[in-house]
Every structure is written in structure tokens, then in C-alpha cells.
C-alpha atoms as a printed R data frame, in Angstrom:
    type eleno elety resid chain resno        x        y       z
1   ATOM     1    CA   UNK     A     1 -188.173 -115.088  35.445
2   ATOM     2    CA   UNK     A     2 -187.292 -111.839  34.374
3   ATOM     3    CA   UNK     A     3 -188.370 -109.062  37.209
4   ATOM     4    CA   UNK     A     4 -186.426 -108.996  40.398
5   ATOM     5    CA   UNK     A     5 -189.210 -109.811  42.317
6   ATOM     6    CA   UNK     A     6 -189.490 -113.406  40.599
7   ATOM     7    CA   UNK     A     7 -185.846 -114.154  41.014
8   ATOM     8    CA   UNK     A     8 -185.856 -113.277  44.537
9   ATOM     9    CA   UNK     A     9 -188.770 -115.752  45.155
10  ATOM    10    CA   UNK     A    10 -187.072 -118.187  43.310
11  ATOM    11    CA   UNK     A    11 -183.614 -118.377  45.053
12  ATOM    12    CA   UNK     A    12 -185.964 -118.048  48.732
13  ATOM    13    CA   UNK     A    13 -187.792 -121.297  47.422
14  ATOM    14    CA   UNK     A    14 -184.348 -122.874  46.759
15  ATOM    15    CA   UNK     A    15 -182.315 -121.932  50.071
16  ATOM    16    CA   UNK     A    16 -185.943 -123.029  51.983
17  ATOM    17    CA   UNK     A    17 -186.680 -126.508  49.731
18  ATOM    18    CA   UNK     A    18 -183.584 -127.300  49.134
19  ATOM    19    CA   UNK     A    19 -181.120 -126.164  51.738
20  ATOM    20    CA   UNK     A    20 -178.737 -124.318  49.020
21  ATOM    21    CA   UNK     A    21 -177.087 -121.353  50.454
22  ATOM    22    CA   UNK     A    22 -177.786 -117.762  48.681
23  ATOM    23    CA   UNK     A    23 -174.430 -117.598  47.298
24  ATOM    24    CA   UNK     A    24 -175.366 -120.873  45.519
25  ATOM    25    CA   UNK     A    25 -179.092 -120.536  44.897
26  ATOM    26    CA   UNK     A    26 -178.207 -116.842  42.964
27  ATOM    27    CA   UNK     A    27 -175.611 -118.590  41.018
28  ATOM    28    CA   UNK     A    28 -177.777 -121.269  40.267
29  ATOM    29    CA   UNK     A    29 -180.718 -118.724  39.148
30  ATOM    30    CA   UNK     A    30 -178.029 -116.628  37.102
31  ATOM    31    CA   UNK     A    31 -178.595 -113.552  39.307
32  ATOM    32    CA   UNK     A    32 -176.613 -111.430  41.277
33  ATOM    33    CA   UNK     A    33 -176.752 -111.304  45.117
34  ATOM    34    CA   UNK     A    34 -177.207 -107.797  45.163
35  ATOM    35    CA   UNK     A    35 -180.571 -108.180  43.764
36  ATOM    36    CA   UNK     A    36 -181.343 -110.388  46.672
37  ATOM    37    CA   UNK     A    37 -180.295 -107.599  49.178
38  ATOM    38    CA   UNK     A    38 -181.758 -104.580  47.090
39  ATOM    39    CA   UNK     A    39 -184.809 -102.967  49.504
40  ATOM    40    CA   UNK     A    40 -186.277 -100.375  47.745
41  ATOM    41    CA   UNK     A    41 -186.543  -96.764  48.758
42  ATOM    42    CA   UNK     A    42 -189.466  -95.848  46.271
43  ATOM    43    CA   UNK     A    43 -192.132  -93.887  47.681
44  ATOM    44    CA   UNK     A    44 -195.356  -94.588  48.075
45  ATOM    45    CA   UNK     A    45 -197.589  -93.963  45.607
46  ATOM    46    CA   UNK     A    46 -200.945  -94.831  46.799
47  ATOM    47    CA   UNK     A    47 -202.205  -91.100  46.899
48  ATOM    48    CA   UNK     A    48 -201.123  -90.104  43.691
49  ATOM    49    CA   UNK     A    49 -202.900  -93.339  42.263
50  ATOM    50    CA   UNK     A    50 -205.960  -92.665  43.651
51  ATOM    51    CA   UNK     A    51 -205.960  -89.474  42.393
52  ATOM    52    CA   UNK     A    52 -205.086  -90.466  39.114
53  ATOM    53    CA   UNK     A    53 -208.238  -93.408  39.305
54  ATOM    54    CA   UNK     A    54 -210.464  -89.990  39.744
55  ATOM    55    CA   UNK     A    55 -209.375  -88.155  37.182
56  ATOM    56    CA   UNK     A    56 -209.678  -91.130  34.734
57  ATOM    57    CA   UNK     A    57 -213.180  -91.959  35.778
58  ATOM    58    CA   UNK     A    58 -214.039  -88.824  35.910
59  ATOM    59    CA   UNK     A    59 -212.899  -87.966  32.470
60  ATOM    60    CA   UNK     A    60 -212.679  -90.970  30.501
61  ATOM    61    CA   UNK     A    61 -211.342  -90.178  27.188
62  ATOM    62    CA   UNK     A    62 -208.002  -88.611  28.697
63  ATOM    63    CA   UNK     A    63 -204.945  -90.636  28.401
64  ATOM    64    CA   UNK     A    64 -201.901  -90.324  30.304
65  ATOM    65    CA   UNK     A    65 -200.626  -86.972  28.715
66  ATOM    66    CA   UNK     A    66 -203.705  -85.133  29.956
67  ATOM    67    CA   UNK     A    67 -203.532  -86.693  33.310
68  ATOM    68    CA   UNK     A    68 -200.147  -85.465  33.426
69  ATOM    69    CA   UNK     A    69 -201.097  -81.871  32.525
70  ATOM    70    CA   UNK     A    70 -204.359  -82.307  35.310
71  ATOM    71    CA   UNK     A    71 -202.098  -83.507  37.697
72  ATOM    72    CA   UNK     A    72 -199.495  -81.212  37.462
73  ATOM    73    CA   UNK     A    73 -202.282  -78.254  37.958
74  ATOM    74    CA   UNK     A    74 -203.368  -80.309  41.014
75  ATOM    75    CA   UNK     A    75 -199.572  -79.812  42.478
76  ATOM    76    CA   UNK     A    76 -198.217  -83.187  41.788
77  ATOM    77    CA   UNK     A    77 -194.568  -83.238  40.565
78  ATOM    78    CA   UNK     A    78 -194.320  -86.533  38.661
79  ATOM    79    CA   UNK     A    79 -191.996  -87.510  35.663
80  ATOM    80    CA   UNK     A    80 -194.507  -88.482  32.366
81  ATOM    81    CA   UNK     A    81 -192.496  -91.933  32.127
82  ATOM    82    CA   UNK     A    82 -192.971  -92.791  36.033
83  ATOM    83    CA   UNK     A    83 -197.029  -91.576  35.162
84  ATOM    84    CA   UNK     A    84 -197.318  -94.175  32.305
85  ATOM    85    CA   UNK     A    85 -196.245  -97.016  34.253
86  ATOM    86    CA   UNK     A    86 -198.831  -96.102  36.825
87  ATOM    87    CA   UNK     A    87 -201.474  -95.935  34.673
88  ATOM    88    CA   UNK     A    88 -200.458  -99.103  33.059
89  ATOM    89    CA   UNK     A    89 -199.900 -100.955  36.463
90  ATOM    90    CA   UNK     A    90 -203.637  -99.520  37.159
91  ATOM    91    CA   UNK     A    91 -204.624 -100.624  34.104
92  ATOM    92    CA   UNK     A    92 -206.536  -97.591  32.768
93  ATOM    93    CA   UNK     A    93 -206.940  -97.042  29.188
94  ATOM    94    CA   UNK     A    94 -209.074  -94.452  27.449
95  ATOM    95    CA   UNK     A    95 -212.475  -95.589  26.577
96  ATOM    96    CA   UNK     A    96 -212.951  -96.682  22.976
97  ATOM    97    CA   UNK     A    97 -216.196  -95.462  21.251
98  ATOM    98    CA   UNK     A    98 -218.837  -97.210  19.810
99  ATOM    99    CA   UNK     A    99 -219.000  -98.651  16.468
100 ATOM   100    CA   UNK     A   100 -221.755  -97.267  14.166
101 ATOM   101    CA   UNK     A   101 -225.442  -98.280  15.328
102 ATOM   102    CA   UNK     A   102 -226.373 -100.845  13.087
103 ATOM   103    CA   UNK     A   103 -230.683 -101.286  12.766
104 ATOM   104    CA   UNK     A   104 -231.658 -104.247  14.963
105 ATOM   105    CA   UNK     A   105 -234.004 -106.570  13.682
106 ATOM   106    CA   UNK     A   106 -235.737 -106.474  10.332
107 ATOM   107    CA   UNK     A   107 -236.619 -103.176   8.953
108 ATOM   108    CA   UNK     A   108 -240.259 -102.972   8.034
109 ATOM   109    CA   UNK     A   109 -240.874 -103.203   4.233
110 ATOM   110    CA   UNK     A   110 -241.356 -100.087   2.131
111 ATOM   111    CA   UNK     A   111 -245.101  -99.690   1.014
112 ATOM   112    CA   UNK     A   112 -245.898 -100.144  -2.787
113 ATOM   113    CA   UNK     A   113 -247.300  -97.143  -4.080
114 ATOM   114    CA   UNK     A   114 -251.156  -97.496  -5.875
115 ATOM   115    CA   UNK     A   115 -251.155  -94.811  -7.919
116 ATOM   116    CA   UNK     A   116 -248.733  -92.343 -10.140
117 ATOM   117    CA   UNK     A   117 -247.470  -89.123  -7.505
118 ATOM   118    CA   UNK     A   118 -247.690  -91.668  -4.223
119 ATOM   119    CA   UNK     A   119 -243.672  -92.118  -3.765
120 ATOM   120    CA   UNK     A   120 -241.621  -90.351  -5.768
121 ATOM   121    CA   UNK     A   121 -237.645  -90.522  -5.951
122 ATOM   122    CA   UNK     A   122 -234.693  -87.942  -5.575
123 ATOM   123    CA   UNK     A   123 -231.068  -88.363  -6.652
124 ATOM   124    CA   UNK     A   124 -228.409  -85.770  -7.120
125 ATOM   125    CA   UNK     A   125 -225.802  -86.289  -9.956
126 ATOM   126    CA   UNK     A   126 -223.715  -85.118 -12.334
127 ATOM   127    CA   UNK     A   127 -222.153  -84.512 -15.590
128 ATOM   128    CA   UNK     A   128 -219.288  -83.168 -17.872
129 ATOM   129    CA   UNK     A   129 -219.730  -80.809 -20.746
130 ATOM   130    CA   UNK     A   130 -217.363  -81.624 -24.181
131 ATOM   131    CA   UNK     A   131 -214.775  -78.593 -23.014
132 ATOM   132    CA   UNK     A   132 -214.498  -80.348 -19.550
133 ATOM   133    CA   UNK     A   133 -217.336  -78.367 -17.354
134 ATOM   134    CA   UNK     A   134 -218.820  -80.029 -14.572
135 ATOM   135    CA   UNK     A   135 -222.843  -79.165 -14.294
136 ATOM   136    CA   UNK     A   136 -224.939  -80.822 -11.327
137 ATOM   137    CA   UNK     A   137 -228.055  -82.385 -11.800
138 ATOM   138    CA   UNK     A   138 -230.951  -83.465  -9.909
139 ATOM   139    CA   UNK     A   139 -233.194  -86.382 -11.198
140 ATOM   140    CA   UNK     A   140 -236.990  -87.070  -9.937
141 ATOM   141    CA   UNK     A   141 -238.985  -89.785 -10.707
142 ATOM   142    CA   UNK     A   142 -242.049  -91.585  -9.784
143 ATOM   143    CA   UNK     A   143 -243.353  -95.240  -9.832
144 ATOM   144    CA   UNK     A   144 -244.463  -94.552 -13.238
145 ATOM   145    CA   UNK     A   145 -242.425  -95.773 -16.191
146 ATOM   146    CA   UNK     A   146 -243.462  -93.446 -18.683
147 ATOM   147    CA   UNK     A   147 -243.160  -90.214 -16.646
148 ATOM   148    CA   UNK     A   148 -240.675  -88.446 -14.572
149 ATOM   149    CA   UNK     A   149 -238.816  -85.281 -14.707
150 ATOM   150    CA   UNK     A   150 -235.381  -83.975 -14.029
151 ATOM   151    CA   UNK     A   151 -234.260  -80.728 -13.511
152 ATOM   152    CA   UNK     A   152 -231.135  -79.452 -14.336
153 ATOM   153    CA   UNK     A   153 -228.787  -76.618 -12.656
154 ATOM   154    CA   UNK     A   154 -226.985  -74.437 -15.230
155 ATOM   155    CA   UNK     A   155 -225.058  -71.301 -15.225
156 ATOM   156    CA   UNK     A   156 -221.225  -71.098 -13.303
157 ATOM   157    CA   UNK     A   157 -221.136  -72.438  -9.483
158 ATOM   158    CA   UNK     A   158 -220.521  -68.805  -8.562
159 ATOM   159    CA   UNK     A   159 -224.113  -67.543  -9.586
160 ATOM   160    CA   UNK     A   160 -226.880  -69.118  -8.117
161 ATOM   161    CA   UNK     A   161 -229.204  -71.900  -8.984
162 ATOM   162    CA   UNK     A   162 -231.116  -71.994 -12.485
163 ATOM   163    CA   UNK     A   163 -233.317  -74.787 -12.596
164 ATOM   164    CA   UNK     A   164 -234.708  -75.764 -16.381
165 ATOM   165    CA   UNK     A   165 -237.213  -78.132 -16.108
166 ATOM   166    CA   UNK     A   166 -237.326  -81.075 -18.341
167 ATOM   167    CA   UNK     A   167 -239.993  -83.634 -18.842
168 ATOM   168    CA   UNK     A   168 -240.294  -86.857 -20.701
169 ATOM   169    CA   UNK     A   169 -243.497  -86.709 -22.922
170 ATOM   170    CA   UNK     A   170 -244.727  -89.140 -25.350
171 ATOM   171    CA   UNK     A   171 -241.909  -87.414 -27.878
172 ATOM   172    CA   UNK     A   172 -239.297  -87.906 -25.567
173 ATOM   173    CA   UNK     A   173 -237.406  -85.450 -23.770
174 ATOM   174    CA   UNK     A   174 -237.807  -82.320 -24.086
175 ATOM   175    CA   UNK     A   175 -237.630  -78.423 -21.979
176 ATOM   176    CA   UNK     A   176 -240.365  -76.765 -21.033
177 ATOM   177    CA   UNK     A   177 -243.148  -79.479 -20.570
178 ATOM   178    CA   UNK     A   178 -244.259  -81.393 -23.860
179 ATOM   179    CA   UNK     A   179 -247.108  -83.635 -23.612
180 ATOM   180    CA   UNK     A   180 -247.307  -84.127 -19.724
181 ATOM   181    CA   UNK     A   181 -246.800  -81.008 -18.133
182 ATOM   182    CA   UNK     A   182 -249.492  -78.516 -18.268
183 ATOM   183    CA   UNK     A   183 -247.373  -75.803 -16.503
184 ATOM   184    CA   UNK     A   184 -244.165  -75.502 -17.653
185 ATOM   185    CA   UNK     A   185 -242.844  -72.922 -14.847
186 ATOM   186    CA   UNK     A   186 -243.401  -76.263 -12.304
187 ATOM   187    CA   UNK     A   187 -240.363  -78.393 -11.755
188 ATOM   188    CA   UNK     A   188 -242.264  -81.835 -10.786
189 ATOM   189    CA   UNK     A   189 -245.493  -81.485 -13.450
């Protein structure tokens, strides 16, 4: 028993069960008679929450502290401490979001490719030089083993883009074509 409200009932339930008088029942309880006596002289309220039910489901990702503001547009002279145990005797709380959308069900199965140039694959990485510069590359290759072909971006991040393209020919790798590429101006040969 720790509100008011509960220690009143209990020393009514012992003066009616039991025939104690108040004086005894309080001292009983461990509460003083005043609190028996106390009637409140709060206002009421009931305007102010309904108002405040609106506003929350009308706008439900504003807390307390924007209701306040709202409210205080709206006229309503209310202390922020008196508006957060209304809200929490209302029990309004702002809406959490969702979670991320995880894929329901089985995801279909990616097709295998029949030939060389059906799927090909992208990734974007990089490197560091010996005297500590950072150069970006971007690596491309296809189903087949033997072949596939990076390009690489050189020159300062300030300047724009120079792509050299490499490819991997039956020497290994080296610029400009080789073996594989016919056209050595083409990124993917």
C-alpha cells in the first residue's frame, strides 16, 4: 500500500470488518488521519485528456514534449511534469518503428549460367600503394575460370576517373588486352 488511495481503502475495510475506530485503524495501517480526511481540490482534467488522446493519435511519433509545445499553441496552460503523468496515466507512448523487412519464405534459387558472358560479377575494392596511397578498384568477372577482367581507377581522387583496363590472358595479367581481348579500348572484352 503505498498511494493514498490504497490506505484509505484499507483503514474503511478495517473500521467496516472489523469495528476498529479511524483513530485505530490509521495507526494500525501506519498512516496519518489526515490522509483519511484529505478531499482533493484537483481539477478536472477530462478535456485536456481528450485533447491530448487527439493529438497523439493524430500524430503518433510525438512524445510528451511536443504535445506540450501543441498544446500550449492550442491555449492550454499546463506544467510539462503535470503533462507526463497524464500521458502516462493514459498510457500513450510514441510508436516504435518497424524492424528491417526480412524476405519471407525461401528466396528462389539463382539460375546457373550455360555459357561464358551469361552472369557476370561486380565488386568494388581497394588497395594501398608502398608510400601509403589509397587507389580504388573495381573487379569483373564471369562464370568462366580462365577469363575475367578488372579495371582499375588511377590518378588523385580530385581528378576524375581513369579506367586502365586489364585482362587475364593465357600469359597472365597484363594492360591493354593480351590474348583475350580483341579491343583493348573496351573495359569488359
Amino acid at each position: 500500500m503505498v498511494t493514498p488511495a490504497a490506505k484509505r481503502k484499507a483503514v474503511a475495510h478495517l473500521v467496516d470488518a472489523h469495528g476498529m475506530s479511524e483513530r485505530r485503524a490509521c495507526k494500525a495501517i501506519g498512516c496519518c488521519r489526515m490522509t483519511m480526511r484529505y478531499r482533493t481540490i484537483r481539477a478536472d482534467d477530462t478535456g485536456l485528456r481528450q485533447r491530448m488522446k487527439a493529438i497523439a493519435q493524430e500524430r503518433r511519433r510525438f512524445g510528451y514534449r511536443r504535445l506540450h509545445v501543441l498544446l500550449k499553441r492550442e491555449g492550454y496552460l499546463i506544467n510539462h511534469k503535470k503533462l507526463f503523468r497524464l500521458y502516462r496515466e493514459e498510457k500513450l507512448t510514441v510508436r516504435r518503428r518497424g524492424g528491417r523487412k526480412r524476405a519471407i519464405g525461401t528466396r528462389a534459387p539463382m539460375t546457373v549460367p550455360m555459357a561464358p558472358n551469361d552472369r557476370w560479377s561486380l565488386d568494388f575494392v581497394s588497395d594501398q600503394l608502398t608510400d601509403g596511397r589509397r587507389f580504388p578498384c573495381a573487379s569483373a568477372w564471369n562464370k568462366d575460370p580462365v577469363f575475367g577482367v578488372i579495371g582499375i581507377q588511377s590518378g588523385p581522387r580530385g581528378k576524375g576517373p581513369q579506367w586502365l583496363p586489364l585482362s587475364h590472358g593465357s600469359r597472365g595479367w597484363d594492360a591493354g588486352g593480351g590474348d583475350d581481348c580483341q579491343d583493348p579500348s573496351r573495359l569488359f572484352c
